[in-house]
PDB file of N, CA, C and O in Angstrom, chain B, residues numbered from 101:
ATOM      1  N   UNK B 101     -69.974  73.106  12.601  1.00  0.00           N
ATOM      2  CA  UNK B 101     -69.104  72.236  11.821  1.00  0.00           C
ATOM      3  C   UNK B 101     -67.674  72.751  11.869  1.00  0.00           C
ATOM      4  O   UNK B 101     -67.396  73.949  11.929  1.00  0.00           O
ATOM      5  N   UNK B 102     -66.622  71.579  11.834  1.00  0.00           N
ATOM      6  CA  UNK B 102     -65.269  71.947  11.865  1.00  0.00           C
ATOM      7  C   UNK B 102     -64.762  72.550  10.472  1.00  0.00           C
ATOM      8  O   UNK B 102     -64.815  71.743   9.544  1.00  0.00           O
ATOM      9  N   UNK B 103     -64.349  73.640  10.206  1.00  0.00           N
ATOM     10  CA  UNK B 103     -64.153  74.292   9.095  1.00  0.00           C
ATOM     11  C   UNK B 103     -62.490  75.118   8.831  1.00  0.00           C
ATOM     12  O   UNK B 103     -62.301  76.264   9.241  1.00  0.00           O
ATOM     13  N   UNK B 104     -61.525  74.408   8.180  1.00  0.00           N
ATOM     14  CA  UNK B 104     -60.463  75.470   8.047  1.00  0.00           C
ATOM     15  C   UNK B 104     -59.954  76.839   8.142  1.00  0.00           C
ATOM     16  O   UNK B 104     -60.295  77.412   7.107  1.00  0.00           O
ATOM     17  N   UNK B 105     -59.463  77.428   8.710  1.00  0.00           N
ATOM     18  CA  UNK B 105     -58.962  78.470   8.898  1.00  0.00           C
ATOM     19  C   UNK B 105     -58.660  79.107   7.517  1.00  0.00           C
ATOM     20  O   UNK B 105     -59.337  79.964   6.949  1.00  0.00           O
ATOM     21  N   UNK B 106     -57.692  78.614   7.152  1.00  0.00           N
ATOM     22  CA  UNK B 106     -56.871  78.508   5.865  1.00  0.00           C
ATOM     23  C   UNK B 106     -56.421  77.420   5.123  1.00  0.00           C
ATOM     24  O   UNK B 106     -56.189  76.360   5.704  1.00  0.00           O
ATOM     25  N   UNK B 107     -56.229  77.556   3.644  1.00  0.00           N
ATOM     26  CA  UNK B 107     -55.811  76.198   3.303  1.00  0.00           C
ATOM     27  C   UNK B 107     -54.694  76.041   3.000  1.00  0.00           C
ATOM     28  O   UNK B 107     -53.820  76.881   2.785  1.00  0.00           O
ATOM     29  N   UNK B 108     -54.646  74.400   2.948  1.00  0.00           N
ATOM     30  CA  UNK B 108     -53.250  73.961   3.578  1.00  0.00           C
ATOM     31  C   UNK B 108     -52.344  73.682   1.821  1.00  0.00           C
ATOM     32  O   UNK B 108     -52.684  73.201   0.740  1.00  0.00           O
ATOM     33  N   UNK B 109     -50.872  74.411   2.483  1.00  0.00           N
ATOM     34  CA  UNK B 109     -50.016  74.160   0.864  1.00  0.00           C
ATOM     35  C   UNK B 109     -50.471  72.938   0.548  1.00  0.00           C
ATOM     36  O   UNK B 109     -51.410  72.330   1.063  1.00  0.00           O
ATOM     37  N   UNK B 110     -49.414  72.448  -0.748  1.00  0.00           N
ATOM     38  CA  UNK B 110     -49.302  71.302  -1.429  1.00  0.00           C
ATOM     39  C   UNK B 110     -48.486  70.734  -0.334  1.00  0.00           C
ATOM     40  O   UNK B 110     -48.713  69.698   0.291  1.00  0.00           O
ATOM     41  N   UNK B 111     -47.593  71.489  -0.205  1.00  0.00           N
ATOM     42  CA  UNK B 111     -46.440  71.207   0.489  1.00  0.00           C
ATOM     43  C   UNK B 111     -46.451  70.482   2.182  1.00  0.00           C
ATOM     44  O   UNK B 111     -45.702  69.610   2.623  1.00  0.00           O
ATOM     45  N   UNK B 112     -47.150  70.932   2.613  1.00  0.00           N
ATOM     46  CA  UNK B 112     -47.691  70.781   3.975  1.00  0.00           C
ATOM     47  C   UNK B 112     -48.648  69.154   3.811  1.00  0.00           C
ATOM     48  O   UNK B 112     -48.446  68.006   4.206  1.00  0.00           O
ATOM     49  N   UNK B 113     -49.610  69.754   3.106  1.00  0.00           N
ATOM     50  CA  UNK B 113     -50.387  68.162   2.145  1.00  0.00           C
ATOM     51  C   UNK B 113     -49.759  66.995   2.396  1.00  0.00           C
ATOM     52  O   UNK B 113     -49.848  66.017   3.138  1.00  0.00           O
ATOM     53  N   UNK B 114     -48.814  67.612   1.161  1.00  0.00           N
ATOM     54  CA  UNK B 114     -47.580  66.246   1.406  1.00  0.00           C
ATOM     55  C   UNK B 114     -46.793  65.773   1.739  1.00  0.00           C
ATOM     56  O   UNK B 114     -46.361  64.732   1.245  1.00  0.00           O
ATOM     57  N   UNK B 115     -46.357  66.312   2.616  1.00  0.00           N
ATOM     58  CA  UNK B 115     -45.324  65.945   3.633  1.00  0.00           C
ATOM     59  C   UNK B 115     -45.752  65.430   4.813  1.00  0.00           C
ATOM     60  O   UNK B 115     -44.933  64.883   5.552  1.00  0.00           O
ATOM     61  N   UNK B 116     -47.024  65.520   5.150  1.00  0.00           N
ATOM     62  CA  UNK B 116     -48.183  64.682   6.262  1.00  0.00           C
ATOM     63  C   UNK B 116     -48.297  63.468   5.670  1.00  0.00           C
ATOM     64  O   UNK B 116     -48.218  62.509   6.438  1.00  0.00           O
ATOM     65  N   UNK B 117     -48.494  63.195   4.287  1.00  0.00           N
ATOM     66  CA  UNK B 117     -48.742  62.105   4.009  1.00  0.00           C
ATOM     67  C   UNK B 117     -47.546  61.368   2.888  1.00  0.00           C
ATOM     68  O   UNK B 117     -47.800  60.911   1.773  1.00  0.00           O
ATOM     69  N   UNK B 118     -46.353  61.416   3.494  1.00  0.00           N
ATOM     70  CA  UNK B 118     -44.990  61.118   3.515  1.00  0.00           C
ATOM     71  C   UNK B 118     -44.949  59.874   3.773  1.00  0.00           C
ATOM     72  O   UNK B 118     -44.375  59.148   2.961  1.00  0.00           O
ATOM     73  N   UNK B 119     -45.673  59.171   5.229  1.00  0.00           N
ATOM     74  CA  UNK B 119     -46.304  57.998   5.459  1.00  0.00           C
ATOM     75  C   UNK B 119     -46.786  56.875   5.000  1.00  0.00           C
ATOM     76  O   UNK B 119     -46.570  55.846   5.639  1.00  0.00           O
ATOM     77  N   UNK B 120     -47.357  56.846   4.084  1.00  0.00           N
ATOM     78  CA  UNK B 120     -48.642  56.225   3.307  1.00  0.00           C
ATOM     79  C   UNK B 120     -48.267  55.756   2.161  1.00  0.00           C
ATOM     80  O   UNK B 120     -48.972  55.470   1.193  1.00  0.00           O
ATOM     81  N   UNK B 121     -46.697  55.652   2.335  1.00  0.00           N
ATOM     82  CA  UNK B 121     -46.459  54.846   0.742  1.00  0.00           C
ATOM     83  C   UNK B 121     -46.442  53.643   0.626  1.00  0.00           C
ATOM     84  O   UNK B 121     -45.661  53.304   1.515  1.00  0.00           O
ATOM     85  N   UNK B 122     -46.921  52.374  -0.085  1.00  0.00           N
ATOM     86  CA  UNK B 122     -46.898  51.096   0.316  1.00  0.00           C
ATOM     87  C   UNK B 122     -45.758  50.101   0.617  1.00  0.00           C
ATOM     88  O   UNK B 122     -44.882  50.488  -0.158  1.00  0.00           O
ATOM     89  N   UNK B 123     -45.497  49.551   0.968  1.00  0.00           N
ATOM     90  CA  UNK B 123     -44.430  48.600   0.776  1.00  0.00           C
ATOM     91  C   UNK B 123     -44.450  47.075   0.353  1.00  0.00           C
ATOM     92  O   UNK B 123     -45.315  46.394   0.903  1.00  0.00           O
ATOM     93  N   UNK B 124     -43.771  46.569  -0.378  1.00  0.00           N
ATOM     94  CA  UNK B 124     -43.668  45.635  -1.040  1.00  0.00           C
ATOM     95  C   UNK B 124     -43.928  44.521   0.245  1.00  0.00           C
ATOM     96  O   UNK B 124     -43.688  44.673   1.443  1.00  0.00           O
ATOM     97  N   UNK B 125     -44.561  43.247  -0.537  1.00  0.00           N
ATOM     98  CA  UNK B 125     -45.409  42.043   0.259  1.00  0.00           C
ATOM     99  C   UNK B 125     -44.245  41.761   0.687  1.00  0.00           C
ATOM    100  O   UNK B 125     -43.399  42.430   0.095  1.00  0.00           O
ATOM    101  N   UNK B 126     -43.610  40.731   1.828  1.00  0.00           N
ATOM    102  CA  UNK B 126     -43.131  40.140   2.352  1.00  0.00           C
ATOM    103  C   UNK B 126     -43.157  38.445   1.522  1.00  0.00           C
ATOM    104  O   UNK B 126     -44.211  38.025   1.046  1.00  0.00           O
ATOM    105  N   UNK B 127     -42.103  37.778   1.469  1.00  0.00           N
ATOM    106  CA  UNK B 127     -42.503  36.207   1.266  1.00  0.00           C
ATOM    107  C   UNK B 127     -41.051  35.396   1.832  1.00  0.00           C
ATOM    108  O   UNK B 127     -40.010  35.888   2.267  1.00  0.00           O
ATOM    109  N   UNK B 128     -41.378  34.217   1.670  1.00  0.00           N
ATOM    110  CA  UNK B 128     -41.098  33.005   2.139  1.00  0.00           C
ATOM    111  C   UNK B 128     -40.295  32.124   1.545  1.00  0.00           C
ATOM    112  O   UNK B 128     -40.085  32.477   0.384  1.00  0.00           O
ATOM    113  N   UNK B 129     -39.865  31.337   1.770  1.00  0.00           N
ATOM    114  CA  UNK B 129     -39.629  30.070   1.331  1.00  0.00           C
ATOM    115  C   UNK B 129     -40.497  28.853   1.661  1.00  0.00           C
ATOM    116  O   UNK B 129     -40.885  28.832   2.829  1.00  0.00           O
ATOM    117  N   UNK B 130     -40.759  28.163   1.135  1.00  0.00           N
ATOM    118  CA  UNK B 130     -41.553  27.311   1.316  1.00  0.00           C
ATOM    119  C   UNK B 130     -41.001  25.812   1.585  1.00  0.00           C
ATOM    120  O   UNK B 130     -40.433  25.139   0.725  1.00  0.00           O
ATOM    121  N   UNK B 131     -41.280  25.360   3.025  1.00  0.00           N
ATOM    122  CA  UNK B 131     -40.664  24.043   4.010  1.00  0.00           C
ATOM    123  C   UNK B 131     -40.418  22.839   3.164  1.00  0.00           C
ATOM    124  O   UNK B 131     -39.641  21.894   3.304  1.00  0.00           O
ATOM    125  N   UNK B 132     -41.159  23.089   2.391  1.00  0.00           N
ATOM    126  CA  UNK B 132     -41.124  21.566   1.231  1.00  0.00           C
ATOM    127  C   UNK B 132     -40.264  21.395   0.248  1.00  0.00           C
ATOM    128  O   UNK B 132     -39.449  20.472   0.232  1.00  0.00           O
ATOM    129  N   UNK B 133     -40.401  22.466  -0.853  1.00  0.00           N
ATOM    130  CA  UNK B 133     -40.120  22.543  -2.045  1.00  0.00           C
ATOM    131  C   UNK B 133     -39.480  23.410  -2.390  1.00  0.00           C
ATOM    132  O   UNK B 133     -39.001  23.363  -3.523  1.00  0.00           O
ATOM    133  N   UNK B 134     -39.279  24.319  -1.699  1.00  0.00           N
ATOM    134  CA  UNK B 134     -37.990  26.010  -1.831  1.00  0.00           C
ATOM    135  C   UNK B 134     -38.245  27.120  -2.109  1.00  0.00           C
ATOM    136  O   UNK B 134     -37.495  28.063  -1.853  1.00  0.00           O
ATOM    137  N   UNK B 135     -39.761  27.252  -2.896  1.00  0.00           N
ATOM    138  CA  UNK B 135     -40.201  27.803  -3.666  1.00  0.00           C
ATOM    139  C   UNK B 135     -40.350  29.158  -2.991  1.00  0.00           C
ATOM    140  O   UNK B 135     -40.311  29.148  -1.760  1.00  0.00           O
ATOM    141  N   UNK B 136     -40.512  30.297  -3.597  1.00  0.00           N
ATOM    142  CA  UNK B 136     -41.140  31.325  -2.606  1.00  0.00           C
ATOM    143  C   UNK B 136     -42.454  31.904  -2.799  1.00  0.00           C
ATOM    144  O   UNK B 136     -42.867  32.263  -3.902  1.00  0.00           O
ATOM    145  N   UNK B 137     -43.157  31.998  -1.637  1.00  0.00           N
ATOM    146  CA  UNK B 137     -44.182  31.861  -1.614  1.00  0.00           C
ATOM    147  C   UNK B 137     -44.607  32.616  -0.198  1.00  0.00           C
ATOM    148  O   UNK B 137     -43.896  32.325   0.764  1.00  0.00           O
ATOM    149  N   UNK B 138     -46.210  34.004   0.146  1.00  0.00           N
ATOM    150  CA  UNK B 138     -46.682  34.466   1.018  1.00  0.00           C
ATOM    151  C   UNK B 138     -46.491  33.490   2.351  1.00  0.00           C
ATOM    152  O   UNK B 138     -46.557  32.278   2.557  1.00  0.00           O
ATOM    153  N   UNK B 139     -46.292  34.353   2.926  1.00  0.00           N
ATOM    154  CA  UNK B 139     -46.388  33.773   4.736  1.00  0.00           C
ATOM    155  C   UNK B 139     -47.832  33.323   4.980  1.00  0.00           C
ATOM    156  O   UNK B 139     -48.629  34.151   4.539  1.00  0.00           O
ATOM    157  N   UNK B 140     -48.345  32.367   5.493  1.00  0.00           N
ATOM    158  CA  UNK B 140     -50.215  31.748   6.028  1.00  0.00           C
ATOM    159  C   UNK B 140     -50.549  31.524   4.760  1.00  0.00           C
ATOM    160  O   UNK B 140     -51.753  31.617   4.524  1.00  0.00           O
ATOM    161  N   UNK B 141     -49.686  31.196   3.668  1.00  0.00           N
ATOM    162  CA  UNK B 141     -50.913  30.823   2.466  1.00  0.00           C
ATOM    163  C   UNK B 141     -49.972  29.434   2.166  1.00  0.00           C
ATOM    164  O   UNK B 141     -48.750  29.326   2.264  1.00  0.00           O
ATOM    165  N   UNK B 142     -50.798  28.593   1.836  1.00  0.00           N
ATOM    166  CA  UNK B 142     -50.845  27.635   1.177  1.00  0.00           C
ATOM    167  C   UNK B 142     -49.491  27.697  -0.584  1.00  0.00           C
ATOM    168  O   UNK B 142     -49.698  28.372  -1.592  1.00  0.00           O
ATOM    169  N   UNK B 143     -48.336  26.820  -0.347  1.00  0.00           N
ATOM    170  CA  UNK B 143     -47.870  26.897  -1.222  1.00  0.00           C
ATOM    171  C   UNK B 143     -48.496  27.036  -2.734  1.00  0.00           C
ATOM    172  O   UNK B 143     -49.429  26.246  -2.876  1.00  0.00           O
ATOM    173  N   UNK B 144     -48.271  27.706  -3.721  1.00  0.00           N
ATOM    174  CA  UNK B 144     -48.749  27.144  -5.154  1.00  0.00           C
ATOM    175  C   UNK B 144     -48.284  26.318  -5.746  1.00  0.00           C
ATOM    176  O   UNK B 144     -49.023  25.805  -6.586  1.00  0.00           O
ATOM    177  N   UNK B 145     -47.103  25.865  -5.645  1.00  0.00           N
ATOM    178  CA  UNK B 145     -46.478  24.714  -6.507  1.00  0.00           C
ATOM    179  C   UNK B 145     -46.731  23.233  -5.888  1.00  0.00           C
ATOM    180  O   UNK B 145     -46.902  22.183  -6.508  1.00  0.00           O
ATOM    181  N   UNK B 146     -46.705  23.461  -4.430  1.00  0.00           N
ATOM    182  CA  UNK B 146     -46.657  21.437  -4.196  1.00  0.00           C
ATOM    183  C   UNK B 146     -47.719  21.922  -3.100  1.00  0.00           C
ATOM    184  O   UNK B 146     -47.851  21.150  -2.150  1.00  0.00           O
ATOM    185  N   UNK B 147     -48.444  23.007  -3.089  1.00  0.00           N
ATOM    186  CA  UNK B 147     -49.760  22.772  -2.096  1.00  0.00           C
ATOM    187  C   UNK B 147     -49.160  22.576  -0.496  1.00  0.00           C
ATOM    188  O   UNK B 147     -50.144  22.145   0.106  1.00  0.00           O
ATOM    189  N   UNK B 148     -48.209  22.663   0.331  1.00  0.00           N
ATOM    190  CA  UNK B 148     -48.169  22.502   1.393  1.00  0.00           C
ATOM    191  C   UNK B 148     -47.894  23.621   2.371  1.00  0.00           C
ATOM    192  O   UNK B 148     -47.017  24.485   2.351  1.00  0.00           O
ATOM    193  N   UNK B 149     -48.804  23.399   3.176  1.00  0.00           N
ATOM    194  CA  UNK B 149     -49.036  24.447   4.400  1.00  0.00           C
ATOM    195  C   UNK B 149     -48.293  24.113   6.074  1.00  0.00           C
ATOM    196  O   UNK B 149     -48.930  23.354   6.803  1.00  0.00           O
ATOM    197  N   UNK B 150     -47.527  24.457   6.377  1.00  0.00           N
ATOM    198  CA  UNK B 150     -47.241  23.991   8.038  1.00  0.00           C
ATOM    199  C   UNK B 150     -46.644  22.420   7.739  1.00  0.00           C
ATOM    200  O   UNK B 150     -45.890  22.117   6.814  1.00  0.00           O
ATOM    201  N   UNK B 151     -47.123  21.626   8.647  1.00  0.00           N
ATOM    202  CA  UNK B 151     -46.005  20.071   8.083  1.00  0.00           C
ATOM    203  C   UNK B 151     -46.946  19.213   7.098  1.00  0.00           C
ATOM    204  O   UNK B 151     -46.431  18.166   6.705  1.00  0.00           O
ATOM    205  N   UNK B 152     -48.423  19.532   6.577  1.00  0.00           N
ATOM    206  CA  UNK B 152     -49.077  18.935   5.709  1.00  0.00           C
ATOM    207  C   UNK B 152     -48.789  19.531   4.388  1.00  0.00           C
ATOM    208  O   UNK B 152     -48.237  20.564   4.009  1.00  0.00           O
ATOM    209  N   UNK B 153     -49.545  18.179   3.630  1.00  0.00           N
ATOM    210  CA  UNK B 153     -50.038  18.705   2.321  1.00  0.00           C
ATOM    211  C   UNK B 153     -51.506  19.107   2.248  1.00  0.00           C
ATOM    212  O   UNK B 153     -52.342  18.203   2.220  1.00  0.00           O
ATOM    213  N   UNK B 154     -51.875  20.309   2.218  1.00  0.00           N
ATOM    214  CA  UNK B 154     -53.325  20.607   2.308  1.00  0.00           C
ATOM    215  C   UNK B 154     -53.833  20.489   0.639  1.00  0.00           C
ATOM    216  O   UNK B 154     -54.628  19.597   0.344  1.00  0.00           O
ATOM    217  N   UNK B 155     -53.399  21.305  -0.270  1.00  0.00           N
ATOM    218  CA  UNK B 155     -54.287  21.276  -1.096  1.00  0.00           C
ATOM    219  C   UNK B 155     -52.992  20.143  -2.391  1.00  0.00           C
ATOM    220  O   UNK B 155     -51.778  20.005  -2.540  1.00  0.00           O
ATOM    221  N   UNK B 156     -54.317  19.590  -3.039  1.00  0.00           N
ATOM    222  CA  UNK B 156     -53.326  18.554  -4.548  1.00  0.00           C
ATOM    223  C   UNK B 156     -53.096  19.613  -5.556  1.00  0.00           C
ATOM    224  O   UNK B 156     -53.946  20.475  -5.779  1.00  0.00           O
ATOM    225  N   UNK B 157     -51.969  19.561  -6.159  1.00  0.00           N
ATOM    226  CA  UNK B 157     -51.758  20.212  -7.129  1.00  0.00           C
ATOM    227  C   UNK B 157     -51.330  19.153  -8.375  1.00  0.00           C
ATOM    228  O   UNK B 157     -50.660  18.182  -8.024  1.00  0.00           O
ATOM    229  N   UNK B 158     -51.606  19.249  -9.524  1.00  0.00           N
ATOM    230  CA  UNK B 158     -51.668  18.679 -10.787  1.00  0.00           C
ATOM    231  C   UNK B 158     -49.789  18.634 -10.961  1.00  0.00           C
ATOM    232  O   UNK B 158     -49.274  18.182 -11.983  1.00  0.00           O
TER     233      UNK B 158
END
């Protein structure tokens, strides 16, 4: 089995995983209505996707 030599600082730890911080979603405007709204999803306010209206909204 692969087994450490020595163990690794905090420091070392974390600075490898310096990487891995998330970043905030990306969004849109939406073709219809202005709204902003995820990229491939279906508006929430007037429901329209690409040049349709896919889903009814109340």
């Amino acid at each position: 089995m692969a087994v450490p030599r020595n163990r690794l600082s905090n420091a070392r730890k974390n600075s490898r995983r310096a990487h891995h911080a998330k970043s905030p979603k990306q969004s849109c405007k939406c073709k219809n209505c202005g709204v902003a709204k995820l990229p491939h999803v279906a508006c929430p306010s007037c429901g329209a996707y690409g040049n349709g209206v896919v889903v009814k909204t109340a």
